[in-house]
C-alpha positions as CSV (number, residue, x, y, z in Angstrom):
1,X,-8.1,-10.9,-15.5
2,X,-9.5,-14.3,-14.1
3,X,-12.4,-14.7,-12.4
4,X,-13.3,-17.8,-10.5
5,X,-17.3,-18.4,-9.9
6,X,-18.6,-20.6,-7.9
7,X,-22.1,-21.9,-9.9
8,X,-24.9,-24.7,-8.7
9,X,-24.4,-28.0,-10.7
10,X,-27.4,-27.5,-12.0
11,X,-26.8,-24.0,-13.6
12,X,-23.7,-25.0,-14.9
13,X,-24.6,-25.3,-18.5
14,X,-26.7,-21.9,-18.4
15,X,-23.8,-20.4,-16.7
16,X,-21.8,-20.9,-19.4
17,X,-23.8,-20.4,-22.6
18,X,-24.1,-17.0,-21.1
19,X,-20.4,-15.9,-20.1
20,X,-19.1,-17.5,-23.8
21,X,-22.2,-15.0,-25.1
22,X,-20.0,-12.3,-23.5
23,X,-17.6,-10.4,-26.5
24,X,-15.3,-9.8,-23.6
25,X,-15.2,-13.0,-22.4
26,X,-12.0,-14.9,-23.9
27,X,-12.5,-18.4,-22.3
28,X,-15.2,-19.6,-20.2
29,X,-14.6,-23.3,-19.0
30,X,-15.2,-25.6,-16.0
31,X,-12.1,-26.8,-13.9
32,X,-12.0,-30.4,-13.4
33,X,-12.2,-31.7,-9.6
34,X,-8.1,-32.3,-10.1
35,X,-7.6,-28.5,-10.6
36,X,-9.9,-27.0,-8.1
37,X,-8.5,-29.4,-5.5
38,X,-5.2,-27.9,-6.5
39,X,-6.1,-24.6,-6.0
40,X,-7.2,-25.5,-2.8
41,X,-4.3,-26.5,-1.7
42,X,-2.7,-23.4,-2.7
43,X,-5.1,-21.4,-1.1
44,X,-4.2,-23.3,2.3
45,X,-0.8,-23.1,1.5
46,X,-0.6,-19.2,1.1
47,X,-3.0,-18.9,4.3
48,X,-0.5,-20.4,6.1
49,X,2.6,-18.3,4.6
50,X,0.8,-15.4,5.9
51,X,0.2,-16.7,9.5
52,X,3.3,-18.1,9.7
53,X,4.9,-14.0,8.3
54,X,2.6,-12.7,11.1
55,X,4.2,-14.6,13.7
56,X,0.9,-17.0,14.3
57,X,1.8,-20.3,12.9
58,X,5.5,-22.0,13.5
59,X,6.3,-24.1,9.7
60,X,8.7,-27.2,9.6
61,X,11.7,-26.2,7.9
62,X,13.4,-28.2,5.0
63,X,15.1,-30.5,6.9
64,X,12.3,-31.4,9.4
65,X,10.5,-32.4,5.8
66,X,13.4,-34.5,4.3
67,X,13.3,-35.9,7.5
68,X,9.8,-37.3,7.6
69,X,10.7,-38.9,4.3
């Protein structure tokens, strides 16, 4: 399982001597500003999916997309 945290700058270092203390704990790294814009994004994405599968929020299809290119 992943777990994403969300830790003060300046307890980032703690933060992280403790979780690789952890036996349990396989990998404990920071993401890099690229990767949590990323996810993000996909967050946004998905919470859109799901307005969009409730009936709430009208997406552009395909060709509206290609379109705009």
């Amino acid at each position: 399982m992943k777990i994403l945290l969300d830790i003060k700058d300046s307890q980032t270092a703690f933060a992280l001597e403790v979780l690789k203390s952890l036996s349990f704990v396989k990998n404990a790294k920071p993401l890099s500003k690229d990767s949590l814009n990323l996810l993000s994004d996909l967050q946004d994405s998905i919470a859109d999916v799901k307005l969009h599968q409730k009936g709430k929020l009208e997406l552009k299809t395909a060709q509206e997309l290609i379109n705009e290119l």
